[in-house]
VEXDREN-2710 file (C-alpha; in Angstrom, 1 decimal):
% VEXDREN-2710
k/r/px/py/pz
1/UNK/41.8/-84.3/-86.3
2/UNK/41.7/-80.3/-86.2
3/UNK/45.2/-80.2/-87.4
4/UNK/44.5/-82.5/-90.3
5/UNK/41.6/-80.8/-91.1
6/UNK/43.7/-77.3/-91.2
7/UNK/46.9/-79.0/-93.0
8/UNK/44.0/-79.9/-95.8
9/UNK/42.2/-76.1/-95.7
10/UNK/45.8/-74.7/-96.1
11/UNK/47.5/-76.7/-98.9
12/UNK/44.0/-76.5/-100.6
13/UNK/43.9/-72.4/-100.8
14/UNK/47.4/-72.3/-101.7
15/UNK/47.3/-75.2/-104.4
16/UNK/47.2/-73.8/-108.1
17/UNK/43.9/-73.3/-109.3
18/UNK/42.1/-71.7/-112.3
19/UNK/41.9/-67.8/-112.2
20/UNK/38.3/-68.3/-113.2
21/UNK/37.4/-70.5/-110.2
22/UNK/39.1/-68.4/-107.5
23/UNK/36.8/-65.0/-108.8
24/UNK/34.0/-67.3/-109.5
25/UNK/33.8/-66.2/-112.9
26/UNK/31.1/-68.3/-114.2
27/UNK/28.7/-66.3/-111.4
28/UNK/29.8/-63.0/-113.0
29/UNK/26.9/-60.7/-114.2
30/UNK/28.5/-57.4/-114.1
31/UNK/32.0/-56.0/-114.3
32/UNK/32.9/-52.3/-112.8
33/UNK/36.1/-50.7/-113.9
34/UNK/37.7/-47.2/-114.1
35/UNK/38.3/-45.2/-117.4
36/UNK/39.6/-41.8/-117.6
37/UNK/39.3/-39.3/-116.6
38/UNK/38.6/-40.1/-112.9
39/UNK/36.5/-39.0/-110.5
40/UNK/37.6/-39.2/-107.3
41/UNK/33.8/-39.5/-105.6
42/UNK/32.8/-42.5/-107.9
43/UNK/34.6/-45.6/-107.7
44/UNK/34.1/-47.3/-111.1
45/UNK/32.9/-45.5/-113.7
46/UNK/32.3/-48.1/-116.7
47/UNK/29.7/-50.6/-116.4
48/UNK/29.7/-53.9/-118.9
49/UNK/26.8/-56.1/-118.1
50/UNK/25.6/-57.8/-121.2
51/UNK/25.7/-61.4/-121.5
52/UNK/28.4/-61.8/-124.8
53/UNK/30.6/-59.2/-123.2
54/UNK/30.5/-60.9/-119.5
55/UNK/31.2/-64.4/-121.5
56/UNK/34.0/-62.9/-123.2
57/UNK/35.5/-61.8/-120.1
58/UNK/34.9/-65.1/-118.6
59/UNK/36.8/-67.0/-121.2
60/UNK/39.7/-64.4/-121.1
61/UNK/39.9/-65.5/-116.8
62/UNK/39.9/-69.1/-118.1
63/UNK/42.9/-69.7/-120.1
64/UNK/45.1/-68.1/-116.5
65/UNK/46.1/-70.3/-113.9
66/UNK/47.3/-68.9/-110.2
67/UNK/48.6/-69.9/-107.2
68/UNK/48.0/-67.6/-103.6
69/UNK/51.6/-66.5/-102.3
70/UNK/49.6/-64.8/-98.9
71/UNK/47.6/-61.8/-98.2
72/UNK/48.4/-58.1/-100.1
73/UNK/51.7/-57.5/-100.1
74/UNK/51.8/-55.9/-103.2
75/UNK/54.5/-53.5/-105.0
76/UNK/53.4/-52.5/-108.6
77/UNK/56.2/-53.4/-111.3
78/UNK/54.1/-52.2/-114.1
79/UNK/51.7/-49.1/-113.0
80/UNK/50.7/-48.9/-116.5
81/UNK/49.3/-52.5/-117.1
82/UNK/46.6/-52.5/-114.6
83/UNK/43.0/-53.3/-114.6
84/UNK/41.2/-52.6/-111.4
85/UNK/37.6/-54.1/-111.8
86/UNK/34.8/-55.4/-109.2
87/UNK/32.4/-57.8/-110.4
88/UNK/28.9/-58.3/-109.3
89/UNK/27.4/-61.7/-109.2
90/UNK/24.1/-63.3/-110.0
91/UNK/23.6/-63.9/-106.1
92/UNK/23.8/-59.7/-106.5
93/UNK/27.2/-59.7/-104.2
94/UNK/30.2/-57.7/-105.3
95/UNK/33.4/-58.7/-104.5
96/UNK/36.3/-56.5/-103.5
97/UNK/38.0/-54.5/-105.9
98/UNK/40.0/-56.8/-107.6
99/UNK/43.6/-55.5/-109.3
100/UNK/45.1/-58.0/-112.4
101/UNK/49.0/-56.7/-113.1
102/UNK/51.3/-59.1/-115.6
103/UNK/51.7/-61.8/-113.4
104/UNK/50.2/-60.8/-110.4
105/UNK/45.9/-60.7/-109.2
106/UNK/44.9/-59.0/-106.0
107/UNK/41.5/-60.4/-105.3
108/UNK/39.7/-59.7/-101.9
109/UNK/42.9/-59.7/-99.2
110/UNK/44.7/-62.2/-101.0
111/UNK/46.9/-61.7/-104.0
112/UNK/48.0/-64.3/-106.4
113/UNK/51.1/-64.9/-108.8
114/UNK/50.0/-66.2/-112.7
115/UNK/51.4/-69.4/-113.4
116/UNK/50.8/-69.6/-116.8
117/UNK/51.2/-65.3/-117.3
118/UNK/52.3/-62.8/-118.2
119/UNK/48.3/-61.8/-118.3
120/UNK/47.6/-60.3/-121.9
121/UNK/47.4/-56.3/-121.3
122/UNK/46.6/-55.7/-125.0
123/UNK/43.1/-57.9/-124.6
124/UNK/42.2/-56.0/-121.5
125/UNK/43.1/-52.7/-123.6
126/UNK/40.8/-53.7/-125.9
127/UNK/38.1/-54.8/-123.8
128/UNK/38.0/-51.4/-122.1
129/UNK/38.1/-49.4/-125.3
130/UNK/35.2/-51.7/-126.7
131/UNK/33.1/-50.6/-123.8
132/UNK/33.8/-47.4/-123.1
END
């Protein structure tokens, strides 16, 4: 029974799911991300919080799909397409800085491929520079 049980957990937390689900996106109430220049004593220095922007964000996390490949083991192919963000949820929990990169996600200790990627780096551009 135990080893059914654990066959089940596994195949369920590696099975593809919606990038939105596995950051429960839909709980989201704040985002916290870094901007230049940076300051090595604060860890996020940009704050969005308002409901159109948070929804906006949301929807951008629905349209990607990912599937977990294991814990961090991460080398960065594109240093210069990343978004490091933490998001705060309704329940007023944070997660763990979270790290989306072309077609991988780092959430927590896990990190994810994108299915369905490469992730669009222009929108996030443009997200940031709307809320700086």
């Amino acid at each position: 029974m135990i080893a059914l049980f654990m066959t089940i957990f596994i195949w369920n937390d590696y099975r593809e799911k919606k990038l939105v689900d596995v950051l429960d996106g839909e709980e989201i109430e704040k985002i916290l991300f870094n901007e230049p220049p940076f300051d090595e004593e604060i860890a996020f220095n940009r704050t969005v919080s308002d409901p159109d922007s948070i929804e906006e964000f949301v929807n951008f996390l629905k349209q990607y799909k990912v599937k977990k490949v294991g814990t961090r083991n991460f080398s960065s192919k594109y240093p210069n397409e990343q978004f490091h963000f933490q998001a705060e949820y309704t329940d007023e929990r944070l997660t763990y800085p979270t790290l989306m990169e072309r077609d991988t996600v780092l959430a927590e200790h896990d990190q994810y491929i994108v299915t369905n990627g490469p992730i669009d780096y222009k929108w996030i551009e443009g997200f940031k520079d709307k809320h700086k």
